[in-house]
KOLZAPA-446435 format. One record per atom (N, C-alpha, C, O): residue in one letter; y, z, x. Coordinates in steps of 0.05 Angstrom, whole numbers, padded with zeros to 5 digits, always signed. Layout:
AYZX/...
This chain:
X+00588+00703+00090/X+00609+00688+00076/X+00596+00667+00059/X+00574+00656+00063/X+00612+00661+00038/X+00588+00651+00018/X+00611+00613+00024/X+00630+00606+00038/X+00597+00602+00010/X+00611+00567+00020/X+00637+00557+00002/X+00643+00533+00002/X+00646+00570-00007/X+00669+00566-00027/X+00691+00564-00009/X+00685+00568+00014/X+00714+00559-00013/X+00727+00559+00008/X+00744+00592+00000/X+00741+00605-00020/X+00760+00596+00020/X+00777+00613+00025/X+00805+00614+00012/X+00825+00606+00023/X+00803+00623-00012/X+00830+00624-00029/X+00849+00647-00007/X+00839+00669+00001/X+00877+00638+00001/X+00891+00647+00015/X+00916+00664-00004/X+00926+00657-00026/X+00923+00693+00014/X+00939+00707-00002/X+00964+00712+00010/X+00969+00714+00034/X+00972+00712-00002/X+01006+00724+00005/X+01013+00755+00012/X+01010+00774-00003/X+01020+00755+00031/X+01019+00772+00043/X+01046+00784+00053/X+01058+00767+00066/X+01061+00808+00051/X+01085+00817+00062/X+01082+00840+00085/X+01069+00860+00078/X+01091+00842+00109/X+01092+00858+00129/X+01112+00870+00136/X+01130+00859+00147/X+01112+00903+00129/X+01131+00927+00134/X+01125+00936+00161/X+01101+00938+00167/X+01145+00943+00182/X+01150+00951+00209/X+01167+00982+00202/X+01187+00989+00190/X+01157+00988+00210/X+01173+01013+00198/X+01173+01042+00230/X+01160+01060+00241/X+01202+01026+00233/X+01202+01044+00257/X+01236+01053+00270/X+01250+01033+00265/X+01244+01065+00276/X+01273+01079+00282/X+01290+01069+00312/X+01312+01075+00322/X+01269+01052+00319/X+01279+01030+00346/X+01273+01007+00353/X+01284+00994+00371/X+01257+01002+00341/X+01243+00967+00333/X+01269+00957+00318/X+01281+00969+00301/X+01275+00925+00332/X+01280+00900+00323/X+01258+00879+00326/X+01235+00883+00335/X+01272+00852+00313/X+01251+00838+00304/X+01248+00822+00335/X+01228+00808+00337/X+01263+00823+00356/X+01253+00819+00384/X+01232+00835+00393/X+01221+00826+00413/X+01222+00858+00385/X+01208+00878+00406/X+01192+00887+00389/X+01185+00910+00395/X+01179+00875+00363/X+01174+00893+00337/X+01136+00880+00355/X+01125+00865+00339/X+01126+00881+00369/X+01101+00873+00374/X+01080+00878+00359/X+01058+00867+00363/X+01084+00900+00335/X+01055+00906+00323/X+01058+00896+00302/X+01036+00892+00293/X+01080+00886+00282/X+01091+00870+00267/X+01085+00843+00271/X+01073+00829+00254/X+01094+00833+00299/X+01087+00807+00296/X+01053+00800+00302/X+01047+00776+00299/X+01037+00812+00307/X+01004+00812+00314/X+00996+00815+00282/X+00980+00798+00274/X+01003+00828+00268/X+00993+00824+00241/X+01002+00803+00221/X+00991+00794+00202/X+01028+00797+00233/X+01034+00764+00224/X+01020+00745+00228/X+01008+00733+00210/X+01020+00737+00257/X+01003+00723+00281/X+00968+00727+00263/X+00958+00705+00257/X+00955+00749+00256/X+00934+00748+00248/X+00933+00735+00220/X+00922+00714+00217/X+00943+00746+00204/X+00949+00737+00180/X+00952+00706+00179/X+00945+00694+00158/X+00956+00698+00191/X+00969+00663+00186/X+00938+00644+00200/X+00923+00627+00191/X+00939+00658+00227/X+00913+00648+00233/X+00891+00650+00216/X+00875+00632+00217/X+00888+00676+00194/X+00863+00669+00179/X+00873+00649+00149/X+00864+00654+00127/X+00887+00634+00152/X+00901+00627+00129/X+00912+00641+00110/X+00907+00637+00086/X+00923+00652+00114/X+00942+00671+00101/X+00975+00667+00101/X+00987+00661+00122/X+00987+00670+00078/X+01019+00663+00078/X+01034+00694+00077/X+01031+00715+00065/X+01055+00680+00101/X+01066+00704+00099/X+01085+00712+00079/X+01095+00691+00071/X+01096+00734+00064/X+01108+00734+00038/X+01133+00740+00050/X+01153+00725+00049/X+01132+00760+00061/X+01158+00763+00089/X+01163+00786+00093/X+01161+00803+00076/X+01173+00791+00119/X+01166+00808+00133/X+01194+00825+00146/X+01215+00814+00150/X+01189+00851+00149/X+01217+00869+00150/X+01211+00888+00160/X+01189+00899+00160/X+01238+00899+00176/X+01237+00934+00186/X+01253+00947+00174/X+01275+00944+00165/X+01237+00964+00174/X+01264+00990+00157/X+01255+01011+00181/X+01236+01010+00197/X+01280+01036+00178/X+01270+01054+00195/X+01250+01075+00185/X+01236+01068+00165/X+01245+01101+00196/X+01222+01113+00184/X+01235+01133+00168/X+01228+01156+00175/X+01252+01131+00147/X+01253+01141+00125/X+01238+01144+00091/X+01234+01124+00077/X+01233+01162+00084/X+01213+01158+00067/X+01225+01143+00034/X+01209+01134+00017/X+01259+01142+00031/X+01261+01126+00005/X+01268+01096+00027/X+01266+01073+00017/X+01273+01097+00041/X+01271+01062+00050/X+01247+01049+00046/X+01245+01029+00032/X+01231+01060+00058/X+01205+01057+00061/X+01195+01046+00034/X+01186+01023+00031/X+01199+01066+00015/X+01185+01068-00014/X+01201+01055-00031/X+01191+01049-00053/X+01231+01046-00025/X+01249+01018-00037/X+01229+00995-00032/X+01218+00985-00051/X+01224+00988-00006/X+01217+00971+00004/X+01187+00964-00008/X+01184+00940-00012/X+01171+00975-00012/X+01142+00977-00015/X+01146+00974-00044/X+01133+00956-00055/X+01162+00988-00060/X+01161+00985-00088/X+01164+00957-00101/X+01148+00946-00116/X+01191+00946-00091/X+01195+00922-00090/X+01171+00904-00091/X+01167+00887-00108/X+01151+00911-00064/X+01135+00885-00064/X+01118+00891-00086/X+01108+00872-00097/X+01115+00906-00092/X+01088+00921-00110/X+01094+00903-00136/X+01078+00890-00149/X+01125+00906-00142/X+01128+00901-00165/X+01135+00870-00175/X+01141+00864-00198/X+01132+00850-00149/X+01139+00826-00134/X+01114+00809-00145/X+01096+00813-00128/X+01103+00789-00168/X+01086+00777-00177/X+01078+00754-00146/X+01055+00749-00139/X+01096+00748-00138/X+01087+00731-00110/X+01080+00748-00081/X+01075+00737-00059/X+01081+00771-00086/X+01064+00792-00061/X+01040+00802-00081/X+01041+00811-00104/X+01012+00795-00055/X+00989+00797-00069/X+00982+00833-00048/X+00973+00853-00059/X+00990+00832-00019/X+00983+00848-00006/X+01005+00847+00009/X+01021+00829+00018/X+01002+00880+00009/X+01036+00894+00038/X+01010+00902+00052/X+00988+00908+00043/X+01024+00902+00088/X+01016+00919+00105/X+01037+00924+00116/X+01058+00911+00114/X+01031+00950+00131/X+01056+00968+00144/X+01048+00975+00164/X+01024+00982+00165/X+01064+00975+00187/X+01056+00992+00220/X+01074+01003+00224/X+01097+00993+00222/X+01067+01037+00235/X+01090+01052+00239/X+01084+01079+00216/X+01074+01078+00194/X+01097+01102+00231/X+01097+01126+00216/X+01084+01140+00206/X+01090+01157+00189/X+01055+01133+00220/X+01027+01148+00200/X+01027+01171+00219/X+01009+01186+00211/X+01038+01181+00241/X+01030+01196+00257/X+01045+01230+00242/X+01054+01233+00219/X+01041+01247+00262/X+01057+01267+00266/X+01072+01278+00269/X+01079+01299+00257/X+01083+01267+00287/X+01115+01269+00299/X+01148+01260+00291/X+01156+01241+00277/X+01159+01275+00300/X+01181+01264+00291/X+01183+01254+00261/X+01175+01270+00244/X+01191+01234+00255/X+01199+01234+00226/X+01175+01216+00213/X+01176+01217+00189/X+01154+01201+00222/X+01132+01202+00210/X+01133+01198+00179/X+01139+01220+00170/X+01130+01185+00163/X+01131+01193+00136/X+01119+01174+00125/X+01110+01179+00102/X+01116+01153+00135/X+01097+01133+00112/X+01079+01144+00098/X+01087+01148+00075/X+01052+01151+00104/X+01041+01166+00080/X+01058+01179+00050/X+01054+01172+00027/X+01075+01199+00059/X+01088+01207+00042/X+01108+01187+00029/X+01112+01191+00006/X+01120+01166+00042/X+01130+01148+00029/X+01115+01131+00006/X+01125+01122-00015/X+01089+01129+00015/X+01075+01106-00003/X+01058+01120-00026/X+01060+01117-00051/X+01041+01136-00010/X+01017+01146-00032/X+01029+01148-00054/X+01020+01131-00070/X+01051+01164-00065/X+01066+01165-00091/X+01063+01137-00108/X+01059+01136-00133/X+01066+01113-00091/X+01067+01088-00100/X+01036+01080-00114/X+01032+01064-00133/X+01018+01093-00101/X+00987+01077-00110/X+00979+01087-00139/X+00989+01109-00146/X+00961+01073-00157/X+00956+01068-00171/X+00922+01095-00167/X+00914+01117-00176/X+00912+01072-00144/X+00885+01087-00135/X+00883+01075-00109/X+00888+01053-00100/X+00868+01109-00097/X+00869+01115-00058/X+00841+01099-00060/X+00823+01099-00078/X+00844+01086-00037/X+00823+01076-00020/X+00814+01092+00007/X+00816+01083+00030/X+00805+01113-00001/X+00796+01127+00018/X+00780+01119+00043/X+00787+01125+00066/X+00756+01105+00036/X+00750+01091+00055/X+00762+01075+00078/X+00752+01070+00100/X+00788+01067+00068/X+00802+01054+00094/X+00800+01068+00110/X+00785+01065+00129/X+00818+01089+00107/X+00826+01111+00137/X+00806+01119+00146/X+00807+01124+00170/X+00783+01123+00132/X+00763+01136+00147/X+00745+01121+00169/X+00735+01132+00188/X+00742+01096+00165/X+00729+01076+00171/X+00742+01068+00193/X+00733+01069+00216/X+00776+01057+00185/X+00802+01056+00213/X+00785+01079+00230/X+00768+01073+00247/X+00793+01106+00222/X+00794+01131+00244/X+00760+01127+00260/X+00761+01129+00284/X+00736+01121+00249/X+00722+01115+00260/X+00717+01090+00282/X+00707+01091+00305/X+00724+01071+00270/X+00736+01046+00288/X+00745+01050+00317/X+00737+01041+00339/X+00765+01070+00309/X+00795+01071+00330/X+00782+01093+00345/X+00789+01097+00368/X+00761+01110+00335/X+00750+01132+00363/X+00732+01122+00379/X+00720+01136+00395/X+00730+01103+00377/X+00707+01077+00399/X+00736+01070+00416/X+00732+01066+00440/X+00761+01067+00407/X+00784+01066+00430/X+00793+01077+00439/X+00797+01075+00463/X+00805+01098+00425/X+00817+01132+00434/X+00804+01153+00431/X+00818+01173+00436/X+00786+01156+00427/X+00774+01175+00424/X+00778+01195+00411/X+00777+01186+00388/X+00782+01220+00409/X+00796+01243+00384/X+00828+01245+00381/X+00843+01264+00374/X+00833+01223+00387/X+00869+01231+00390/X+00876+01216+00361/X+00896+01220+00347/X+00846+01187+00354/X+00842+01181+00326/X+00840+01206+00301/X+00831+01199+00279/X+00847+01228+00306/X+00850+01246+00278/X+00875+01257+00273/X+00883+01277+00263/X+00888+01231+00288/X+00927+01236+00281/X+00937+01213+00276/X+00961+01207+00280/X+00922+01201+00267/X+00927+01179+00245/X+00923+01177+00226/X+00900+01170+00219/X+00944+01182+00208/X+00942+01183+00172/X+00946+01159+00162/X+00960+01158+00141/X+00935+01132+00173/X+00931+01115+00159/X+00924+01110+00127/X+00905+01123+00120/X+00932+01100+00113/X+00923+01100+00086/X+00914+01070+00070/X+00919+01048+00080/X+00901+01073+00046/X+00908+01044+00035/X+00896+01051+00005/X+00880+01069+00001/X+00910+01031-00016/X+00910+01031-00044/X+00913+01010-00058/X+00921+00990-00045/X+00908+01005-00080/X+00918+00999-00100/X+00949+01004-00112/X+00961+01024-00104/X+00960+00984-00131/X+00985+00990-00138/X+00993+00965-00155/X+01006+00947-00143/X+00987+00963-00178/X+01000+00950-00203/X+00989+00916-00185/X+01007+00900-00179/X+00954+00909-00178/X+00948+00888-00177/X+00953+00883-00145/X+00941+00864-00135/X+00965+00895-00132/X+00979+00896-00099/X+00957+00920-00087/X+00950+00941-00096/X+00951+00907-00067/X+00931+00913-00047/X+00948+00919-00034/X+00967+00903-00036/X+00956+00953-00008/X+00969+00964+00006/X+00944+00977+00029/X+00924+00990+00026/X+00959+00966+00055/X+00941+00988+00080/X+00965+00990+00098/X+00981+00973+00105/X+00964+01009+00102/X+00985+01028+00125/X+00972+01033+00149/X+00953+01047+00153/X+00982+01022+00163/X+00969+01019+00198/X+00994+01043+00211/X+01017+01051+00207/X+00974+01046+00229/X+00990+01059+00248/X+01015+01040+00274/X+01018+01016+00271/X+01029+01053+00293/X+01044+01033+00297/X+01041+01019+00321/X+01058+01002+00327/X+01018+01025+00337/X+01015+01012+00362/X+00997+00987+00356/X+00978+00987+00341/X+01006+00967+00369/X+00990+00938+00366/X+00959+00942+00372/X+00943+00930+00358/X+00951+00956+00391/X+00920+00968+00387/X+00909+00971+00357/X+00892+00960+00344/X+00928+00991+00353/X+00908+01000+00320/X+00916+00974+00298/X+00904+00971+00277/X+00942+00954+00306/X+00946+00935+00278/X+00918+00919+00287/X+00902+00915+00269/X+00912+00912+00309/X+00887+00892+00324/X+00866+00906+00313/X+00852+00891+00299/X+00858+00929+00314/X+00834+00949+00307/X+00835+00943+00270/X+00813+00939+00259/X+00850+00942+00260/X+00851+00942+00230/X+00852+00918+00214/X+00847+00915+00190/X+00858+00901+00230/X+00869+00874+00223/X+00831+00865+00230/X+00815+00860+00212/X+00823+00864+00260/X+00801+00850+00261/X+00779+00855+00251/X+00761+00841+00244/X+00784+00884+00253/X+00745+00898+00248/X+00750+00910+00213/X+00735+00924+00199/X+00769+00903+00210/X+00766+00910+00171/X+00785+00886+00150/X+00776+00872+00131/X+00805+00887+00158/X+00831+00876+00130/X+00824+00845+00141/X+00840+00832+00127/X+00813+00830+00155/X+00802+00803+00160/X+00777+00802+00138/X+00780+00790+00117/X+00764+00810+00143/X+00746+00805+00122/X+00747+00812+00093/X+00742+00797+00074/X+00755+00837+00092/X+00766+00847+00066/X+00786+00833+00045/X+00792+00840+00022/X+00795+00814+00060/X+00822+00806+00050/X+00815+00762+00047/X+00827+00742+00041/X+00795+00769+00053/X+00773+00737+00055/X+00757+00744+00024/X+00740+00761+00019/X+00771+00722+00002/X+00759+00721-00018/X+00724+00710-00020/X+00711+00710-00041/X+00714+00702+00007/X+00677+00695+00013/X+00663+00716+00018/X+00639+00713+00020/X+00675+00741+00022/X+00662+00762+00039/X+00651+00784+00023/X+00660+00804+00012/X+00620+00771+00027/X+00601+00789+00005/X+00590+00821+00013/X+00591+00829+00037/X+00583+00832-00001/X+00584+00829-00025/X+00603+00837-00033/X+00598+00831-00057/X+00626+00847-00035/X+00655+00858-00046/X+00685+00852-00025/X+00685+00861-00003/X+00701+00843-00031/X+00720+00842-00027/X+00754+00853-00042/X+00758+00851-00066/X+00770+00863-00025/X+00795+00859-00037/X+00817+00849-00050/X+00833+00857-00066/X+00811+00818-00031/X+00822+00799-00049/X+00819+00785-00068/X+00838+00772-00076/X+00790+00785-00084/X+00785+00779-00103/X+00796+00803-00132/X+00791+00800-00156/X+00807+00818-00122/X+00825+00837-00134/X+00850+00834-00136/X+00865+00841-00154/X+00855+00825-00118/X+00892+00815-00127/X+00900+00780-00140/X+00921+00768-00145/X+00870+00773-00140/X+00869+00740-00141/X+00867+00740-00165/X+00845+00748-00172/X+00885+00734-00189/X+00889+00741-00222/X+00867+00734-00231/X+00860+00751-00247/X+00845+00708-00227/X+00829+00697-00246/X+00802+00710-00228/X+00782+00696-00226/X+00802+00727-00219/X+00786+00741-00203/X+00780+00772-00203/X+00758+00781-00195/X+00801+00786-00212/X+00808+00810-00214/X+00787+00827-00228/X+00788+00851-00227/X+00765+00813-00242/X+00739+00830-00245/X+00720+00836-00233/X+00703+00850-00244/X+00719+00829-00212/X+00705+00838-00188/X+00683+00861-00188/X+00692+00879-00173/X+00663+00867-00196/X+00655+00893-00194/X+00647+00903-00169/X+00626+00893-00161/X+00660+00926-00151/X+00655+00947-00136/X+00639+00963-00130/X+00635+00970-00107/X+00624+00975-00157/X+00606+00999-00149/X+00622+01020-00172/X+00614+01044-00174/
């Protein structure tokens, strides 16, 4: 981390699940809870169920929202049942960040072991908006939140970061 201080982002959190309220939404509120602890504001935070145009109302919105710098979402990356986030969002990105999921799925097989290649986690770009799609158990928002989108999302964190990409007077960042 380099000595500058920590320019803080705004941040909005999608729950996206078909029986979650905001009493019982636990993987929702751990990425809030994280978010704030690293100085981070929350932009605000919502459930929708796991439909793929709610979903992609919802996400569009922030995308297109000059005061949301970064969405995250928990919920619906799986297989089952109605599942659709991926398909809800990707349509939305600009450009895939491939490396997320892969890195998540690696992460998360040090906790589950192969049951991590049923998680279609994702993350992108999208008109200046940084997007990662978590899966929906508070394990994997903790797994994603600590061992990647904490640092990534820390404008000190060399040599490349994300948020120096959604940070307007910053946004040239070079990558690779």
């Amino acid at each position: 981390m380099s000595e500058s201080p920590m320019i803080p982002l705004s941040i909005a959190v999608l729950t996206i699940s078909d029986t979650r309220d905001e009493a019982d939404d636990r993987s929702g509120q751990t990425l809030v809870e994280r978010l704030e602890a690293a100085g981070h504001r929350l932009a605000e935070k919502r459930i929708v169920p796991d439909d793929v145009y709610r979903i992609r109302a919802v996400v569009a919105g922030w995308i297109a929202d000059d005061d949301v710098q970064v969405v995250l979402t928990t919920g619906g990356t799986g297989f089952t049942g109605r599942d659709s986030t991926p398909e809800a969002v990707a349509p939305l990105l600009d450009k895939h960040i491939e490396g997320f999921g892969e890195l998540f799925r690696q992460l998360s097989f040090e906790e589950i072991g192969s049951s991590t290649v049923q998680s279609r986690c994702l993350g992108g770009l999208s008109n200046a908006t940084v997007i990662f799609c978590l899966p929906g158990s508070t394990g994997a928002c903790r797994t994603g939140w600590d061992r990647i989108l904490e640092e990534q999302l820390d404008s000190r964190h060399r040599p490349c970061n994300f948020a120096n990409l959604v940070i307007p007077e910053r946004g040239t960042q070079d990558h690779g």
